[in-house]
N, C-alpha and C positions, 0 to 999 in steps of 0.2 A: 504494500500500500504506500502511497506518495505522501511526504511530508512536506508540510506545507510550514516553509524559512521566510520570515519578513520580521527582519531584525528593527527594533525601534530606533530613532535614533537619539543623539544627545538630548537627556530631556534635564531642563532646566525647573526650579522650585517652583515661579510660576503658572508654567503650563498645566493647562487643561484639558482632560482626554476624554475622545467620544469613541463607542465602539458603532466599528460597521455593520450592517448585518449581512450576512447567510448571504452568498452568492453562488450560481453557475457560470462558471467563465470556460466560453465556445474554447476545444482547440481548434485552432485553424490554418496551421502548416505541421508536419512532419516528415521535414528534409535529415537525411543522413546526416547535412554538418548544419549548423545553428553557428553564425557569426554576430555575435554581437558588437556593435562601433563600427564606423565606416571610414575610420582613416587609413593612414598608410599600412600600420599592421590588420588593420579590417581588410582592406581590400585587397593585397598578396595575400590574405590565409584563406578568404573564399575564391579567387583567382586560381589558386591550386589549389583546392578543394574539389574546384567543380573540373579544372582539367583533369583530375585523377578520377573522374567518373564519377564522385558524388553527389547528389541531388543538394545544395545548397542556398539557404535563405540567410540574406545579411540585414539584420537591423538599426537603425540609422536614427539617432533625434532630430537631427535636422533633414532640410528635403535635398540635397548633393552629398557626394562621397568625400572624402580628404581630410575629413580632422583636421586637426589644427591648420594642414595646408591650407582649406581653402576655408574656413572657417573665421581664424584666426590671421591668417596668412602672414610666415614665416617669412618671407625676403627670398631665403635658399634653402636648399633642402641638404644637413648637415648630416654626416657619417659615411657616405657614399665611398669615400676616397682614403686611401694613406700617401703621405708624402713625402716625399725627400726632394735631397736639392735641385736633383734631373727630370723627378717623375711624378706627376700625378695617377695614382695606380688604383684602380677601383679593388676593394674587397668587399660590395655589394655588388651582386651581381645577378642572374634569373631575372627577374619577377622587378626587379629596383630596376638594372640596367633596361629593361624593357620600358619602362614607363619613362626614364631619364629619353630614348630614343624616340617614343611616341611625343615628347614636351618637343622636342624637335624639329619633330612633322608640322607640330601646328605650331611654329617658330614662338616658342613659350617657352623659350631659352635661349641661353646665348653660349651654352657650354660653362665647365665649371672652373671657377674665380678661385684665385689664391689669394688667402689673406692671412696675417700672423703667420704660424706654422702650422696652418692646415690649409682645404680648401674647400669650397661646398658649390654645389649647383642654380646659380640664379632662376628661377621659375615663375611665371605668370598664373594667379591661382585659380582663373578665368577658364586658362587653356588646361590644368592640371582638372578641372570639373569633369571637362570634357572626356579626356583621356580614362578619366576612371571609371566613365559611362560604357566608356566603348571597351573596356578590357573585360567589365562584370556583364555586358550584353552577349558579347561573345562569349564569353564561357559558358553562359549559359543560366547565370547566379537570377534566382529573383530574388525581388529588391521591398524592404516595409521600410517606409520611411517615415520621421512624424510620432515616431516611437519612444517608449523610455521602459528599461525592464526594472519590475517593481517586486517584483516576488520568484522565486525559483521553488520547482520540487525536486524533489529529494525519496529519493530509496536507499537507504539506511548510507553507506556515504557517498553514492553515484548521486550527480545530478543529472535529472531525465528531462529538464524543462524548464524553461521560463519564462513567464508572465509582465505580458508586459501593457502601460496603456496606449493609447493611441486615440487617434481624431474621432475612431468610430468606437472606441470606449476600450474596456479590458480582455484583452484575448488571451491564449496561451500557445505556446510551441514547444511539441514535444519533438527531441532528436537525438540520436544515435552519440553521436559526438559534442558538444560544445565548446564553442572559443569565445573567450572575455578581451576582448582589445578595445573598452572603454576608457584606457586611459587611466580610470579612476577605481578599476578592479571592482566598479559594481555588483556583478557577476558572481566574481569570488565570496566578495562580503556578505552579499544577501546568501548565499552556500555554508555561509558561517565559516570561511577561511580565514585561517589568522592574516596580519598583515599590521606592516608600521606605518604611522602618520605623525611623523615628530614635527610640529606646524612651528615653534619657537627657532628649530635649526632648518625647516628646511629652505625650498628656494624660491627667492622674489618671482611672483608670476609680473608679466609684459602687455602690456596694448599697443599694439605692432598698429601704423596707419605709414601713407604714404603722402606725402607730396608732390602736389604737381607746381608746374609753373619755373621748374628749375633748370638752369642752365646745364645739363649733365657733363658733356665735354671739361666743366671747370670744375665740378662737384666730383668726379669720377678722378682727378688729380688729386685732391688731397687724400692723407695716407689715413689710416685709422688714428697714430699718434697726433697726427695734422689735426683730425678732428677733435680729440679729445682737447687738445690745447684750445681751440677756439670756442668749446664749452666749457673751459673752466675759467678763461676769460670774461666769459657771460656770467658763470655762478661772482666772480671776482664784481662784476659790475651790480650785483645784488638780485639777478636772478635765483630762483630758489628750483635746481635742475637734481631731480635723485639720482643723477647717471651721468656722466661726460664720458662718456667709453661706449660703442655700441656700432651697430651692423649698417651697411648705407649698401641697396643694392638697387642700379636700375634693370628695367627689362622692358618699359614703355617709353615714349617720345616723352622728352619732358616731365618727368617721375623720378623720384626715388622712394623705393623705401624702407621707412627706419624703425629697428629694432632698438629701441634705446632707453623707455619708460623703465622703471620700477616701481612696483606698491609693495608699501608699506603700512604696517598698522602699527602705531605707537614703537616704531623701530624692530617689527617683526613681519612675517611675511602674514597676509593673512590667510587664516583659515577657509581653503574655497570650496569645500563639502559644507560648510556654513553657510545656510542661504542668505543671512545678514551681512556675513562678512564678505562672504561674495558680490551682495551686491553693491555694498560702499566699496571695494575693488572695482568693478565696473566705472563706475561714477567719477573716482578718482584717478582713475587710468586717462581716461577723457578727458579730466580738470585738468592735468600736465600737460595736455598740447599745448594748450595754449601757452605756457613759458616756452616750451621747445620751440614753437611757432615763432616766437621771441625770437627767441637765441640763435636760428637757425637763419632769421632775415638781416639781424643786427651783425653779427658774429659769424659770421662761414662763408665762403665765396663760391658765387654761385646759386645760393637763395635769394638771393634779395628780395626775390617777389614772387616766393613761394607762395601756395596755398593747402589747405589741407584738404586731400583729393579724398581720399578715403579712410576710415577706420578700421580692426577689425570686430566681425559682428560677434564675438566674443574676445575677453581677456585670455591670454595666452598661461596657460597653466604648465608648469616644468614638473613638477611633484608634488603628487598627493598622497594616494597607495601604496605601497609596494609591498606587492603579497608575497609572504613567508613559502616558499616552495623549497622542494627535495634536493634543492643547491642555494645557496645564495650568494651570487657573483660578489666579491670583494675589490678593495681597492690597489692589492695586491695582484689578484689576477688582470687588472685593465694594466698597471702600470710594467707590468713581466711578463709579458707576453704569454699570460694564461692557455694553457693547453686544455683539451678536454675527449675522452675517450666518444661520448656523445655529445659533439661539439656539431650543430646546427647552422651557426652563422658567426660572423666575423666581425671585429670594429676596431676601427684605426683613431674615432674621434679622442681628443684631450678631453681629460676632466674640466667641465664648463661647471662651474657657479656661482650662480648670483644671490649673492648674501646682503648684508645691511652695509651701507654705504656707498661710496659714487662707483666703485670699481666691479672687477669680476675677476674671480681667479681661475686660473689658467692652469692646468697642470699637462703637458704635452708628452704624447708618447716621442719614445726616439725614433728619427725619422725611418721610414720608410716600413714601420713595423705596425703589428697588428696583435688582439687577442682576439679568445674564442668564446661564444658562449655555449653552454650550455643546455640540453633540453632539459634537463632537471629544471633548470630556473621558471621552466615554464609550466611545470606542475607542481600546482597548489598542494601543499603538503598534508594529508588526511583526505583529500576530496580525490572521489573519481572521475571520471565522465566529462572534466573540465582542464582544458588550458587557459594560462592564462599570456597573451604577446602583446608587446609594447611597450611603454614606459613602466605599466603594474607591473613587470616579471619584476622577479625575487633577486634584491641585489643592496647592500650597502648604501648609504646614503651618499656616500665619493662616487661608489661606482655608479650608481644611477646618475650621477650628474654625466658619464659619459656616454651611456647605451641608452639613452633614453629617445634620442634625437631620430628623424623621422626616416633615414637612411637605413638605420639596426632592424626602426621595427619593421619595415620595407620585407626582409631578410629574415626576423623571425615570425614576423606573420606569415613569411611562405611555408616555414617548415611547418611551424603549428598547420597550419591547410592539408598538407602531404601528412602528419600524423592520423591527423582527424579522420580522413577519410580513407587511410585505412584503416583507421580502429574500426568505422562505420564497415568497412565491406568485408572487415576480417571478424566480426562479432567479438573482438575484444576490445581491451580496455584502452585509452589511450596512454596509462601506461606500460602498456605492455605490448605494443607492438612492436616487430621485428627491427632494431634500429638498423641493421645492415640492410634492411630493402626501402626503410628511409632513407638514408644516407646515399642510395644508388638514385634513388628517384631525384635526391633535389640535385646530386653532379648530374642527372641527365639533363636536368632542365638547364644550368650553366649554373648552381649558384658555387660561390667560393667558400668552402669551408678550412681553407688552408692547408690542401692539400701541396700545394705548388710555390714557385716564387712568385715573388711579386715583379713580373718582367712583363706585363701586359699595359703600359702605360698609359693614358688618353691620348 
């Protein structure tokens, strides 16, 4: 019999509780794989999902695919690459290098930019919409859009389903497999999976927008340090700027744009599983254009007569979840080139974090090198029937600052897809599928799991 998991949430002294009553909630899909979240790790894990022959449903809260990509809209899409002084050298590769080639097609790139000591891919989140239409069309994935999952069940520790609402009310979905790539490990939570949310250390989320009206040709000269110096200028002139340090990518006529916000709550990140706190983030994300708007027309060459083109339609969120699974990648394995017997996917990104004050720390692999993660990471530790890929896999708070970024989950969103379906067509568990006929399917498809050198440069 199914148990039915809808964990409460923080409940405070005030609050006042009503009970629901007695419902039947319709099921009304039963695909082999269940992908929850439609971003970069959503979309590679029902993408090979459904090429590996299984029947797959992905569900979405908003109405387009990309997470934070097109949601949020990042500037570039970070982890894709390792570098050294010769080479920009992809160790994303399948399912990432494919979508990197289709941004291409529909001139939604301009190929990938070096900056600091890494490098990342400039992307249009317009043309990235598009692309991810056309990848889950083809495969053959349907699509719920408009959705939020609100409850899961449960047989004794498998999850068989989850419940979720939508425009036309509460439905359910029962499936062979499931995959949590919400980002925020929803999934996992409501399943009752453990997981950390340390909100005092973890990291400033962003409100990424863009500017038009910029001269790029003189904007695209100055260096990162160039820019930081001409915001701390401004902060010096009695602008009040949370950030002089941050990301300037164009990819339109006359546009840039900037990753450079920080929120803060009383000198900490706020809590964004908090719908208060979340939504005074929102709010206050927006309030800081308007100095950067400042500082960017007074202070930087090549603004002068900027305007603010666009926002994104949500705050960009770096860390929330991170669910406790049957590995938990450390900061040791990103910084030593972590090995792993069941190693899935690859990443070359440095340790990225944005903490309290104007800066960000940096912590850089040496060049030209990479680790590995793990598929343990991506099973929830006591839970069956569940993965979990993308920023929620199970990893250290250092080391999520580096696997977190949308190139990784690209990569292990694929594998998770390729596990899923065949737990689905194999009647077992997913964790307990064959890893050697894993590991043969995602080398067929091209991904790099570090078998090889890094001699494949762009």
């Amino acid at each position: 019999m199914n148990e039915h998991y809808d964990p409460g949430q923080r409940r405070l002294p005030s609050q006042d509780f009503l009970s629901e009553p007695a419902r039947s909630i319709p099921i009304r899909y039963r695909p082999d794989v269940l992908v929850v979240g439609g971003g970069p790790a959503g979309i590679a894990a029902a993408t090979a999902a459904a090429r590996s022959g299984a029947s797959v449903l992905i569900c979405e809260r908003n109405g387009y695919l990309g997470g934070a990509l097109t949601m949020v809209t990042l500037g570039s899409i970070c982890g894709l690459y390792a570098v050294s002084p010769e080479h920009i050298t992809p160790v994303v590769r399948g399912i990432g290098a494919e979508i990197a080639e289709r941004l291409h097609t529909y001139g939604g790139t301009s190929g990938p930019m070096r900056w600091l000591e890494t490098a990342s891919l400039p992307y249009d989140p317009n043309s990235f919409k598009l692309v991810a239409d056309d990848l889950t069309a083809e495969s053959g994935v349907e699509l719920a859009f408009h959705c939020s999952a609100v409850a899961v069940t449960r047989e004794d520790a498998r999850v068989t389903g989850v419940i979720f609402e939508g425009v036309d009310g509460r439905w359910a979905c029962m499936a062979s497999s499931i995959i949590d790539c919400t980002g925020d490990g929803t999934v996992a939570a409501l399943a009752g999976a453990g997981f950390e949310h340390d909100v005092p250390n973890g990291q400033a989320p962003t409100t990424m927008f863009r500017f038009g009206g910029v001269d790029v040709e003189r904007a695209r000269q100055i260096s990162r340090p160039e820019l930081h110096a001409c915001l701390e200028r401004a902060v010096a002139s009695g602008l009040s700027l949370p950030r002089t340090a941050g990301g300037a990518f164009s990819n339109q006529p006359h546009s840039m744009h900037l990753n450079i916000t920080r929120i803060l709550r009383d000198g900490v990140p706020p809590n964004t599983l908090d719908t208060r706190e979340l939504s005074a983030a929102e709010v206050e994300g927006r309030r800081q254009l308007r100095a950067y708007l400042q500082a960017f027309r007074e202070f930087v060459p090549g603004y002068e007569g900027c305007f603010i083109a666009d926002i994104g339609a949500s705050i960009g969120v770096r860390e929330s979840r991170r669910v406790m699974g049957d590995y938990r990648l450390t900061l040791d394995d990103v910084l030593h080139e972590g090995r792993f017997e069941d190693a899935i996917a690859c990443s070359a990104w440095p340790v990225e974090e944005h903490g309290a004050g104007r800066g960000t720390r940096w912590v850089f692999l040496a060049p030209g090198t990479y680790y590995q993660i793990p598929l343990r990471t991506m099973l929830p530790e006591g839970i069956e029937g569940l993965l979990v890929a993308g920023r929620c896999a199970s990893a250290s708070h250092d080391a999520h600052a580096s696997m977190r970024v949308a190139g990784v989950c690209f990569a292990m969103g694929e594998a998770a897809g390729v596990v899923a379906a065949q737990a689905a067509s194999s009647g077992t568990s997913v964790r307990n599928v064959d890893f050697a006929s894993v590991r043969a399917d995602l080398l067929r498809r091209g991904a790099f799991l570090g078998e090889d050198r890094l001699t494949q440069p762009v």
